[in-house]
C-alpha positions as CSV (number, residue, x, y, z in Angstrom):
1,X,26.5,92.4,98.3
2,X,29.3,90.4,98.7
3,X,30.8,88.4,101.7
4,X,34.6,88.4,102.2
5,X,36.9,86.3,104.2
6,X,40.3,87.3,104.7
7,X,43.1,84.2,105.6
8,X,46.4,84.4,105.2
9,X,47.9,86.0,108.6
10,X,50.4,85.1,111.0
11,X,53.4,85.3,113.6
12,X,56.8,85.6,111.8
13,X,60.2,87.6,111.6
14,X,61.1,90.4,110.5
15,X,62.7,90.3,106.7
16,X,59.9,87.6,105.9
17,X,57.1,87.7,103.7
18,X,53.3,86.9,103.8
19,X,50.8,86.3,101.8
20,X,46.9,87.3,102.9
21,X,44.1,86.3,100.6
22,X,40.7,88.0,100.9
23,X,38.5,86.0,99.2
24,X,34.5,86.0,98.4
25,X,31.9,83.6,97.1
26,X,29.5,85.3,94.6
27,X,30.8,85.9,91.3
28,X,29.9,89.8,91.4
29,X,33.0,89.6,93.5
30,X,34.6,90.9,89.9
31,X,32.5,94.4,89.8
32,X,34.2,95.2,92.8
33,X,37.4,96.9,93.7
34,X,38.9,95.7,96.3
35,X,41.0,97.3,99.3
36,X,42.8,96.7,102.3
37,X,43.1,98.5,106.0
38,X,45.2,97.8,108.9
39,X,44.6,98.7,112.4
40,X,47.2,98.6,115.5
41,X,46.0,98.8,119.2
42,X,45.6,102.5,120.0
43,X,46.0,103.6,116.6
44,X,43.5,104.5,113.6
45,X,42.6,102.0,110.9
46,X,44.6,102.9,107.9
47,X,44.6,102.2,104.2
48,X,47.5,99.8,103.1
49,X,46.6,98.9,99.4
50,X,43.5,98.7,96.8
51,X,43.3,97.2,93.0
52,X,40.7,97.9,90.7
53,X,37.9,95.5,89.5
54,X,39.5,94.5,86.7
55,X,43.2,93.9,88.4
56,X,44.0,96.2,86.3
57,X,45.4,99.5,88.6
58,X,46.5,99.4,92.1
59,X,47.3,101.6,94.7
60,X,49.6,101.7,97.5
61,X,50.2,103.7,101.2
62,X,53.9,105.0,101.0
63,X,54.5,102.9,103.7
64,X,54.4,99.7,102.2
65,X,55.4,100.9,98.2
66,X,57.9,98.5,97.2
67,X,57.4,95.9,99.8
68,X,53.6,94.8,99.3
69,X,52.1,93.9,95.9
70,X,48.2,93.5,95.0
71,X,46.7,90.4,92.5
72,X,43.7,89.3,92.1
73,X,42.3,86.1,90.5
74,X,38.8,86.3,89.0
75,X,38.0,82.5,88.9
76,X,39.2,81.7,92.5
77,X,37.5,85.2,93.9
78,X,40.4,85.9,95.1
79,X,42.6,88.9,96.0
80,X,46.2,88.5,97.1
81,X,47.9,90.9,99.4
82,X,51.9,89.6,98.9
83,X,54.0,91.2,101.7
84,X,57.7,91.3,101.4
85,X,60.2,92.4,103.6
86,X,58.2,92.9,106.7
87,X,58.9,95.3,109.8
88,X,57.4,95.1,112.9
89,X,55.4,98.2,112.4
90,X,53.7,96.0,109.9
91,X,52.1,94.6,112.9
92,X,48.5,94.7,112.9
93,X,44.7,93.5,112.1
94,X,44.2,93.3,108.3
95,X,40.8,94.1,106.9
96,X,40.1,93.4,103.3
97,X,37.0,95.4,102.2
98,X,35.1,96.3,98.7
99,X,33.5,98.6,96.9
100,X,31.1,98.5,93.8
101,X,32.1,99.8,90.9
102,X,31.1,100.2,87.5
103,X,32.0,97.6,84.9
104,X,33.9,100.5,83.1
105,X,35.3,103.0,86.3
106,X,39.0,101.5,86.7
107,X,40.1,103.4,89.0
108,X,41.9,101.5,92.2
109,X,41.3,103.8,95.0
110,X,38.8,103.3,97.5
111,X,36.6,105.3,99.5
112,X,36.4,106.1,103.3
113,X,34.1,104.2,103.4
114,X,33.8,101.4,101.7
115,X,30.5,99.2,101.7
116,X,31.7,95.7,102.4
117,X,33.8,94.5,105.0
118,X,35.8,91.1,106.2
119,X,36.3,90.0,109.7
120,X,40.0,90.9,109.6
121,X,43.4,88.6,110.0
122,X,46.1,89.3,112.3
123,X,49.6,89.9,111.4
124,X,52.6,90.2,113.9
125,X,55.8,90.8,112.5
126,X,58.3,90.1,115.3
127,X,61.9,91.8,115.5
């Protein structure tokens, strides 16, 4: 199983961008495809985006479509959560988490569920 740590979060305006990274240290980090949740204060965690183990697919909440793009860099372990134009209901506790996946299941979306979890980065978009 892997172990993720998500970086990458901050205070800014709104209109700006940010860029979390979500990134693990054992090269089965590539079999997995890889997701991430927000949560506000008083609200339910929510799926923002996912991309597929090979980079391949990805998959996004209406909410963010068109704003926030998904990358993901096999050598560095990396995945990259780019968010553009931000609002302040973009405000919130970003969770990168994974899922295992078969070598040849390219499918992006992720379950409920999924097995493997980071500590989370805050994000506060200011107006």
């Amino acid at each position: 199983q892997v172990h993720l740590v998500e970086s990458g979060g901050g205070l800014v305006q709104a209109g700006d961008s940010l860029r979390l990274s979500c990134q693990a240290s054992e090269r089965s980090f590539r079999s997995y495809a890889v997701g991430w949740f927000r949560q506000s204060p008083g609200k339910e965690r929510e799926f923002v985006a996912s991309i597929s183990n090979s980079g391949g697919s990805t998959n996004f909440a209406d909410s963010v479509k068109g704003r926030f793009t998904l990358s993901r860099d096999h050598d560095k372990k990396t995945v990259y959560l780019q968010m553009n134009s931000l609002k302040p209901e973009d405000t919130a506790l970003y969770y990168c988490a994974a899922t295992l996946r078969d070598p040849f299941d390219t499918r992006a979306t992720m379950p409920s569920h999924p097995e493997v979890w980071g500590q989370g980065t805050q994000v506060t978009v200011s107006s």
